[in-house]
Backbone as numpy.savetxt, mean C-alpha at the origin, in Angstrom:
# Nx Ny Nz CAx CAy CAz Cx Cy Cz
10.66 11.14 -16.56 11.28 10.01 -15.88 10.28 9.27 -14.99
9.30 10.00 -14.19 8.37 9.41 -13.49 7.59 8.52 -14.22
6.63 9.00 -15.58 6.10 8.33 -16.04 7.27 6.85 -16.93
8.15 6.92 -16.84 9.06 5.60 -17.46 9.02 4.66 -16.51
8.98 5.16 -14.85 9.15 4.63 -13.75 8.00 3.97 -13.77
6.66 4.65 -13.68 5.49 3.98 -13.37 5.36 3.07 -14.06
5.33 3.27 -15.61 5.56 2.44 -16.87 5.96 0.80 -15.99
7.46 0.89 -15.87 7.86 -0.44 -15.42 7.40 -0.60 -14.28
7.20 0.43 -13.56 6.29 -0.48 -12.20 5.68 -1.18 -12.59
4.79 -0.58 -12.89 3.19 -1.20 -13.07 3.28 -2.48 -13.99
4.24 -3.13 -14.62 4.56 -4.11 -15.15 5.40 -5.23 -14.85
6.36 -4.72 -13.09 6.63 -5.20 -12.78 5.94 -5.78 -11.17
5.51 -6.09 -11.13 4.44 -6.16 -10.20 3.13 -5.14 -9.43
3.49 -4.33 -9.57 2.63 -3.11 -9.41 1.11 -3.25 -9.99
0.98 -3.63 -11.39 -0.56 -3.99 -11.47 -1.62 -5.33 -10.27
-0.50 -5.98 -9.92 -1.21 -7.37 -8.96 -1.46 -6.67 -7.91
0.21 -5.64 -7.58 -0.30 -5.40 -6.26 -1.19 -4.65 -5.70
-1.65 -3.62 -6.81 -2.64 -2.71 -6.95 -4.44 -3.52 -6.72
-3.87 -4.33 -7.65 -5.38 -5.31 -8.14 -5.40 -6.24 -6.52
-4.52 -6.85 -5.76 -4.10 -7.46 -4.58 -5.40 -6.04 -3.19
-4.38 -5.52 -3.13 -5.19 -4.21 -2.45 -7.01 -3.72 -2.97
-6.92 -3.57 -3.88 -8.31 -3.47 -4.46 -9.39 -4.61 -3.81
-8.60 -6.01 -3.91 -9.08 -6.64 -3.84 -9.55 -6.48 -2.27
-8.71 -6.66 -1.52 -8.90 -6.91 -0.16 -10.22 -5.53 0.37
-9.73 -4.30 -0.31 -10.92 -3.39 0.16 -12.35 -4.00 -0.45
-12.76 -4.93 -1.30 -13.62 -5.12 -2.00 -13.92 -6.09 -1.09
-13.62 -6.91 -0.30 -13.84 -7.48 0.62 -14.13 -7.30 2.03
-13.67 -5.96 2.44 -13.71 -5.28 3.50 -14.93 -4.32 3.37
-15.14 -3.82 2.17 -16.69 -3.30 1.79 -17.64 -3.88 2.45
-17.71 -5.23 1.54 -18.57 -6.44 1.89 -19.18 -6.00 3.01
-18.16 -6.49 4.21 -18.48 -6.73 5.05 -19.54 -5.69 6.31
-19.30 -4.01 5.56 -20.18 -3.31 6.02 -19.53 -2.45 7.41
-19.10 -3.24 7.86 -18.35 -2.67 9.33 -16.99 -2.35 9.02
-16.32 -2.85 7.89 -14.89 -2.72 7.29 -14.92 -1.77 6.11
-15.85 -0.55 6.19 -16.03 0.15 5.55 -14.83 1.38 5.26
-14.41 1.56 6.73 -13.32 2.47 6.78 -11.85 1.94 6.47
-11.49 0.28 6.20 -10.37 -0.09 5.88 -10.31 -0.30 4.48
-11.88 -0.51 3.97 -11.89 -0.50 2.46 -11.54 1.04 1.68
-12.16 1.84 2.25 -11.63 3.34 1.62 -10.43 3.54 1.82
-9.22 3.43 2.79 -7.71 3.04 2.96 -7.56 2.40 1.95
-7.83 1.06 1.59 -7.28 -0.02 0.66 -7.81 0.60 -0.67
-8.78 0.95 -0.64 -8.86 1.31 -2.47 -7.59 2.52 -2.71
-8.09 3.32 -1.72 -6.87 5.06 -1.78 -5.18 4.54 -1.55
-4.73 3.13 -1.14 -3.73 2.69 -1.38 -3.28 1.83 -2.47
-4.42 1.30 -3.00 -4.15 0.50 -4.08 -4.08 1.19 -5.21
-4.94 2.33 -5.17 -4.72 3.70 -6.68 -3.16 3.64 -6.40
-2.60 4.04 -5.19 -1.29 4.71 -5.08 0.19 3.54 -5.23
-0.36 2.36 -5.33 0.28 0.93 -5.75 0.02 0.40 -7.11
-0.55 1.13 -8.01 -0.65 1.38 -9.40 0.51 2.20 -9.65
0.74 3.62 -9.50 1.30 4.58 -10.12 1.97 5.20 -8.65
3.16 4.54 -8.29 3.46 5.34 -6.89 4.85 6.01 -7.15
5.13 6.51 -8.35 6.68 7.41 -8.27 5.89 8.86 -8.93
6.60 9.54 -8.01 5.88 10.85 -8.03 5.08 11.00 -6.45
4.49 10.70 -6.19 4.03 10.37 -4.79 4.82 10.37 -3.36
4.44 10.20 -2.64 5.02 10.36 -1.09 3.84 9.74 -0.03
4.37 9.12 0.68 3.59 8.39 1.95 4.22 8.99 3.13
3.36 9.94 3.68 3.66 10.69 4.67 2.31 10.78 5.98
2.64 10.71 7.37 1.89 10.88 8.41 0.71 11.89 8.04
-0.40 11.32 8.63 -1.27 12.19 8.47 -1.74 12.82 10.08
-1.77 14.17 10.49 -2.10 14.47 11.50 -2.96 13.83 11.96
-3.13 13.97 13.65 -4.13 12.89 14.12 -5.39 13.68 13.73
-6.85 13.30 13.37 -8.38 13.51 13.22 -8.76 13.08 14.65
-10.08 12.77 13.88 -11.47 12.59 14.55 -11.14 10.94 15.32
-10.50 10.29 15.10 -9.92 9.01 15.73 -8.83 9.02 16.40
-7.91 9.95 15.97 -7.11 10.08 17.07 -5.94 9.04 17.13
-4.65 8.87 17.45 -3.83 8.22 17.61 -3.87 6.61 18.43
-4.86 6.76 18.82 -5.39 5.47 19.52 -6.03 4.46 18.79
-7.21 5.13 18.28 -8.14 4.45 17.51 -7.33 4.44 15.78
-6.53 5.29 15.68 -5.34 4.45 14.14 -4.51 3.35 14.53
-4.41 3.40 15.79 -3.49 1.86 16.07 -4.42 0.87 16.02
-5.48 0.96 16.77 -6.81 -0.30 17.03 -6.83 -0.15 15.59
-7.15 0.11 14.20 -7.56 0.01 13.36 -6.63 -0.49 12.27
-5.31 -0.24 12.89 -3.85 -0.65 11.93 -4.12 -2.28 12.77
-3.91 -2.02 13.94 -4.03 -3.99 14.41 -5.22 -4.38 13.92
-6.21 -4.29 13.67 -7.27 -5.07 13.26 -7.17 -5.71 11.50
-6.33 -4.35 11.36 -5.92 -4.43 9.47 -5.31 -5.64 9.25
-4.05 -5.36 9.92 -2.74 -6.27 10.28 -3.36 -7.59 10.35
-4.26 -7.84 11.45 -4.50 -9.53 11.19 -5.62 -9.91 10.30
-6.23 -8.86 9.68 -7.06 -9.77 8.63 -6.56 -9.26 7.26
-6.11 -8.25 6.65 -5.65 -8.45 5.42 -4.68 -7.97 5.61
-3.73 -7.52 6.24 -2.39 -6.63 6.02 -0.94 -7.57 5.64
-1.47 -8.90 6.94 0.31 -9.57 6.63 0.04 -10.56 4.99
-1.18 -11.00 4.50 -0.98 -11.17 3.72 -0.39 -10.09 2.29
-1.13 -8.93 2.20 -0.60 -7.81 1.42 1.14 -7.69 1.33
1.52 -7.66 2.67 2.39 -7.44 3.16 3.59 -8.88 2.47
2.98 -9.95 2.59 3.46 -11.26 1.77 4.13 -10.73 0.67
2.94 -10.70 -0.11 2.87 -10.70 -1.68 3.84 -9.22 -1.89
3.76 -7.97 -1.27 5.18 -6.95 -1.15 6.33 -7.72 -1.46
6.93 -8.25 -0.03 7.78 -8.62 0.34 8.58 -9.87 -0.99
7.55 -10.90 -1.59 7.60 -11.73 -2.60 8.15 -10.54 -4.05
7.39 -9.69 -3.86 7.87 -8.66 -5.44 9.33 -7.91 -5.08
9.63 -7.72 -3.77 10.50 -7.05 -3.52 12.10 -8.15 -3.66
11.94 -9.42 -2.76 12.93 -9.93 -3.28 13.30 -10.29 -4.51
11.77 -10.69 -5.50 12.28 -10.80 -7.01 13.02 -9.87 -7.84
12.64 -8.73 -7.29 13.01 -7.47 -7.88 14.76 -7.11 -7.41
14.82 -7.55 -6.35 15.98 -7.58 -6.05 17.43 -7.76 -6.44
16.85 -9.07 -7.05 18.01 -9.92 -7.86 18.98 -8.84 -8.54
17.96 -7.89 -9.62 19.10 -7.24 -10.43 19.15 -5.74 -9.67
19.99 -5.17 -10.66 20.68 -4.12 -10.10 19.43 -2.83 -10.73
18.90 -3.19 -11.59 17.92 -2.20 -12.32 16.78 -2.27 -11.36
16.19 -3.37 -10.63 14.94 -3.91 -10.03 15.40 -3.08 -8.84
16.32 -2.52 -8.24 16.26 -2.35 -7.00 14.98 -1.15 -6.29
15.29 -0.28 -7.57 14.40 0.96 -6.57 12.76 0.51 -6.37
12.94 -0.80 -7.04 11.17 -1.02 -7.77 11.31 -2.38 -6.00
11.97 -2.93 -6.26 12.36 -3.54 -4.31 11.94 -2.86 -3.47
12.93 -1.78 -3.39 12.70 -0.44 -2.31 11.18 -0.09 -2.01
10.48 0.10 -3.34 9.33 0.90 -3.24 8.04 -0.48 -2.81
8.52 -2.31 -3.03 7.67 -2.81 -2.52 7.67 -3.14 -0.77
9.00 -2.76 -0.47 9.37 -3.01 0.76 8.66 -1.56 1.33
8.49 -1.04 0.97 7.77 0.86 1.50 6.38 0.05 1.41
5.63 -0.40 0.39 3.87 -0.83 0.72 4.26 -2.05 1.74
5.07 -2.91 2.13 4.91 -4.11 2.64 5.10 -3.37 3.96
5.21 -2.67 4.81 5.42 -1.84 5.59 4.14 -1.11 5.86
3.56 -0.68 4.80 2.27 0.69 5.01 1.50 -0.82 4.89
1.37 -1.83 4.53 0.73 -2.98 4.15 -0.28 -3.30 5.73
1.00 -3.36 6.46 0.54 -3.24 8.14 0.13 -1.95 8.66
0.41 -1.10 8.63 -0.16 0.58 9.23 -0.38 1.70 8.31
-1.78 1.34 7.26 -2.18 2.08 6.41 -3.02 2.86 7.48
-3.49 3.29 8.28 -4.26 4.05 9.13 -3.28 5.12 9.78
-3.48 6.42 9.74 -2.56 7.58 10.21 -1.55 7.80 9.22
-1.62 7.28 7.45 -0.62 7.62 6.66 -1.70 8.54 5.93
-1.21 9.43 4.84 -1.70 9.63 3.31 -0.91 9.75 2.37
-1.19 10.17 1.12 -0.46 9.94 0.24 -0.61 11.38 -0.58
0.61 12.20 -0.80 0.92 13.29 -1.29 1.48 13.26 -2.58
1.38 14.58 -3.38 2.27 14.65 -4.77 3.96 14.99 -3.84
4.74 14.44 -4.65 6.22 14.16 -4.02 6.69 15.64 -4.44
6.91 16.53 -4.27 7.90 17.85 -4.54 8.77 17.96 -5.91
């Protein structure tokens, strides 16, 4: 069932949004100092390819600490997050419409959300 799920994900917006995310870490590379939001964005955009089966769950605080994941979620937030967060929100209402699209809604409204505070999440096999 998972793999039927991913199947239509990934066909229903899930490849852009994957390729969307990719993108933005490929840009955040670039830049050299956005090194640590690009490894987030690639390790979220794998998981915006193929995300049933999966789980987005808190990650204990590290070496940054609960402080420095907020400074790093706000810094996200205003340079690539609310757009990410757009283009979610755009797949989620389309998806909406029908009654089949919903869980595939649900699951863009879950990245349009992590879209803004990918710092202090990870991403687990779901149980």
């Amino acid at each position: 069932m998972r793999l039927l799920a991913n199947l239509v994900w990934f066909f229903c917006g899930g490849c852009l949004s994957g390729l969307a995310w990719w993108f933005a870490a490929v840009v955040a590379a670039l830049t050299i100092v956005g090194l640590p939001w690009a490894i987030a964005a690639f390790r979220i955009g794998a998981f915006t390819f193929w995300p049933f089966g999966k789980a987005i769950v808190d990650r204990p605080s590290g070496a940054i600490g609960e402080a420095g994941a907020a400074l790093g979620n706000l810094i996200w937030a205003l340079c690539a997050g609310w757009w990410l967060a757009l283009a979610h929100l755009f797949w989620a209402a389309l998806l909406a419409i029908t009654i089949v699209g919903l869980p595939f809604a649900w699951q863009h409204l879950k990245l349009a959300q992590l879209s803004f505070f990918p710092f202090g999440k990870m991403i687990v096999d779901a149980a």
